[in-house]
Each structure stands twice: as C-alpha cells, then as structure tokens.
C-alpha positions as CSV (number, residue, x, y, z in Angstrom):
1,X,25.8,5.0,26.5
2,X,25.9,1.7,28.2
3,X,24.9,-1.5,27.3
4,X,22.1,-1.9,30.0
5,X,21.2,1.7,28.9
6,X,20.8,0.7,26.0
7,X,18.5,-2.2,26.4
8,X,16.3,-0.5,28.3
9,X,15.7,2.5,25.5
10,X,15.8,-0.2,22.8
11,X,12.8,-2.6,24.2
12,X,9.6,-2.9,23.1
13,X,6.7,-5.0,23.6
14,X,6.3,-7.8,20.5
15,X,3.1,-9.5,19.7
16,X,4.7,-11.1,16.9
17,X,6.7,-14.3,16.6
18,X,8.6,-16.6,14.1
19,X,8.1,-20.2,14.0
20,X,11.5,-20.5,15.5
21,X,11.9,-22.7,19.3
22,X,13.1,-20.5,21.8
23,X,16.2,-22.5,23.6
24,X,16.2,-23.9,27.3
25,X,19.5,-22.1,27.8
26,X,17.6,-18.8,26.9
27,X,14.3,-19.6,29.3
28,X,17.2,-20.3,31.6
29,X,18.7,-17.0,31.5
30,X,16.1,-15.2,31.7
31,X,14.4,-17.1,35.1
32,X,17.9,-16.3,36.2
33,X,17.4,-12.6,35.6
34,X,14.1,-12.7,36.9
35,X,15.2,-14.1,40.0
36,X,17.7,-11.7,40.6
37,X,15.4,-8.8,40.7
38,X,15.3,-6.5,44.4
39,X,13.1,-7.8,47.1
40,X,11.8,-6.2,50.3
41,X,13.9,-8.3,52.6
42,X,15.2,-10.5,50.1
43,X,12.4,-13.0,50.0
44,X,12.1,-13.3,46.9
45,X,8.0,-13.4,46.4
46,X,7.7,-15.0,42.7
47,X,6.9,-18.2,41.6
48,X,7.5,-18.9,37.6
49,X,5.9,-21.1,35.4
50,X,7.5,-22.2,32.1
51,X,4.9,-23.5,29.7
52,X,5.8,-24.9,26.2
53,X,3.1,-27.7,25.6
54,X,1.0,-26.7,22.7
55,X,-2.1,-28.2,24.0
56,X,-1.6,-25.8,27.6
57,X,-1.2,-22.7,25.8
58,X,-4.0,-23.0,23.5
59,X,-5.9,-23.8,26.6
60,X,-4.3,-20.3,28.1
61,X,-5.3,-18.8,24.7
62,X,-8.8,-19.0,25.3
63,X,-8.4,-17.4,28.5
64,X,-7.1,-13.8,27.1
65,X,-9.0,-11.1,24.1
66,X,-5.1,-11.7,23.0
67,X,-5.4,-15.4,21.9
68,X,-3.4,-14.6,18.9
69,X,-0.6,-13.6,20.7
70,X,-0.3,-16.4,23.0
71,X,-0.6,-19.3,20.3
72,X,2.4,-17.7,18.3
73,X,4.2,-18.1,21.6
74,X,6.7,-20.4,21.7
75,X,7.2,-20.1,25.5
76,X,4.6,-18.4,27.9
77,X,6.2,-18.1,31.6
78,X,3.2,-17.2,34.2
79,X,4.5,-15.5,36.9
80,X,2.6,-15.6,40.4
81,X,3.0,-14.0,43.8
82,X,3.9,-16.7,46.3
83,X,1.6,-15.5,49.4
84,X,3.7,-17.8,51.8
85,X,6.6,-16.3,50.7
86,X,5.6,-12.3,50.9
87,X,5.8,-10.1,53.4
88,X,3.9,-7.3,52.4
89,X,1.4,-7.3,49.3
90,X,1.8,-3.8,47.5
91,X,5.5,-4.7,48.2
92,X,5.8,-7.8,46.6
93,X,3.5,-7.0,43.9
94,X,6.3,-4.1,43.3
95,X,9.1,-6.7,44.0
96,X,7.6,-8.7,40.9
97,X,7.1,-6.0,38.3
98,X,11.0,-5.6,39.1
99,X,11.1,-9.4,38.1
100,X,9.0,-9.1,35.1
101,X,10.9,-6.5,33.9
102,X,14.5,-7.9,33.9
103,X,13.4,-10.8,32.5
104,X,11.6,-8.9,29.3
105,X,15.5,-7.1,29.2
106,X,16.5,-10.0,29.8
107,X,14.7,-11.3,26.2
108,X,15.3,-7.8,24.5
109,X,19.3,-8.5,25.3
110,X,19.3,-11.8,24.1
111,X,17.3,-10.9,20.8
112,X,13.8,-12.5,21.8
113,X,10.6,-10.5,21.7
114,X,8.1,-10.4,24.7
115,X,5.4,-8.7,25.7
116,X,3.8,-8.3,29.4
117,X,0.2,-9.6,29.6
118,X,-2.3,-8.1,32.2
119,X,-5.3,-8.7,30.7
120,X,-5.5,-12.5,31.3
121,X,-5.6,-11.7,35.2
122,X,-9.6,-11.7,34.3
123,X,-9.5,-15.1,34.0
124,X,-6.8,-15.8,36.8
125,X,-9.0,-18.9,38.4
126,X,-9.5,-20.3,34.9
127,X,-5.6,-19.8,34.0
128,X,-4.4,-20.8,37.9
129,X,-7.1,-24.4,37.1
130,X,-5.1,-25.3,33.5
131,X,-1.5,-25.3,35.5
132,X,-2.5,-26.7,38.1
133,X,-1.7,-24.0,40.7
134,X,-1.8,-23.8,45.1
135,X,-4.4,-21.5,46.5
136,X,-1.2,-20.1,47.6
137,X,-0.3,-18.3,44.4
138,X,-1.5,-14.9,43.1
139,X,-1.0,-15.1,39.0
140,X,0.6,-11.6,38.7
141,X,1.2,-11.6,34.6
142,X,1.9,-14.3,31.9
143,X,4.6,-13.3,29.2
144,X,4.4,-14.2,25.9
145,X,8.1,-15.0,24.3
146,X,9.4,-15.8,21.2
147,X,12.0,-14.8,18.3
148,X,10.3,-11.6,16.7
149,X,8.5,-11.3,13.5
150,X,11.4,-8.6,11.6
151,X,9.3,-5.8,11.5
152,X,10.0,-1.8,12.6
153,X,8.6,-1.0,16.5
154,X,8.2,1.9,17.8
155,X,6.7,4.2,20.5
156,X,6.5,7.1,22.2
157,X,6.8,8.7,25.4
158,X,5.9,11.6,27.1
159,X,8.3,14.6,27.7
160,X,10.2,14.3,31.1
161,X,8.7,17.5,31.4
162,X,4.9,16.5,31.5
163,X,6.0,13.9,33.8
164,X,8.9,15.4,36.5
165,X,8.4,17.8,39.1
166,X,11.4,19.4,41.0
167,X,10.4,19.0,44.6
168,X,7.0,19.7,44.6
169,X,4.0,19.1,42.1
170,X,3.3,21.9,40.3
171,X,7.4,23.3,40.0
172,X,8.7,22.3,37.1
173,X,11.8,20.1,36.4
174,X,13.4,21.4,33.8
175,X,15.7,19.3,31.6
176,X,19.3,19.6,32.0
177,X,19.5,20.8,36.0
C-alpha cells in the first residue's frame, strides 16, 4: 500500500492535544498542502488564517459547544472562501473541502492531530468580528491542530456495499468487480 494510501486510511479526527508548540515549519507545510489542493479553474478560492495568540483563541472558544477543544489548540487555522476570488459557490465551497482535507493529511503525515470544525459556522459573524475579517470572506471551517494526546482512535465505516451502486441506484456493486 502506498504512503498516501496509507495516510488517508490512518487519519482520524483528534480533539486531544499535548502541551507541546506546534512549529512554523509544520503550519508551513501544511498551508502549502492546503494551497495545493484542485480548483475549478485554478483560482484558488481560500483564504487561511493562522491563529496562535492565546487571548484570540479563547475568544474563538467561546464561539463553538467545543470550547475545550479549541483552548488545547496550539494552532487554530480559519479557513474562508474568498468571494472575489470564486467563480462559482457550490464549486469553491467543494474546491475548499479539497483544501481542508490535504491539510488535515497533511498534519496526520507529519504526526499532528486535527480535527475539522463546522459547528463554529453558527457564530461565523462573531468569529469573522475577533480576526478581523473583509465582508468579502465566507468562514468555511476552523481546524483545531496540535501534537495528539497518545491515546487509541478509532472508527468505523460503512460497507462499500451500503454505499456503491454499479451504474444505477438500486444495482448493487459488488466488491471485487
């Protein structure tokens, strides 16, 4: 199995974090892998926020049910939709899920834990007020990094069955065709 392959199967979302300072060389790497995600005509939608100051993400923290999670943080990275930049809303907002993802491989690959936060979109105005933000930008997610808390993860998933068809809904795929 490839390496790639492999961090993709391995991931997991971690809500978790040691005390430990995440480097600028690794925030670094993983805007670069963000960046380098597919775009509908290459314009490149997302705007990134790296936020480290204590006082900004307790602020953050009190906009999310998953406080916790953000104070352990020792880097939060908000990640917004640049409306002067897109093209095509559903597509962009696809174009930065692509982003978001490569850069939570991006973490799994360089042993950092992360997890995807959607719920503090509730509170967008509130979160987009604390950085600081143009009218311009739609916050999309905030992730939550840091160097995991040792502790087993797992998860589940369903069956490719339950979830593949083979040309038409209702005709099943079966595994190994």
């Amino acid at each position: 199995m490839s390496a790639t392959i492999e961090t993709i199967l391995a991931r997991r979302s971690v809500r978790e974090y040691t005390e430990d300072p995440v480097s600028k060389d690794d925030i670094n790497t993983i805007l670069e892998c963000g960046k380098w995600a597919p775009s509908g005509l290459n314009n490149q939608p997302w705007k990134f926020i790296v936020i480290q100051d204590e006082d900004t993400i307790k602020r953050l923290a009190e906009c999310t049910h998953y406080s916790k999670i953000v104070l352990q943080a020792k880097v939060l990275i908000a990640v917004y939709l640049d409306q002067e930049t897109m093209y095509h809303h559903d597509k962009d907002v696809l174009a930065i899920g692509a982003s978001i993802q490569n850069m939570l491989l991006a973490c799994e690959d360089l042993g950092l834990g992360a997890v995807w936060l959607g719920e503090i979109l509730k509170k967008s105005e509130h979160v987009n007020a604390i950085l600081e933000v143009t009218d311009t930008f739609e916050l999309m997610a905030v992730l939550a990094i840091g160097h995991p808390v040792e502790k087993e993860r797992s998860s589940t998933r369903r069956t490719l069955e339950e979830i593949t068809f083979s040309e038409k809904y209702g005709e099943k795929w079966i595994e190994g065709n």
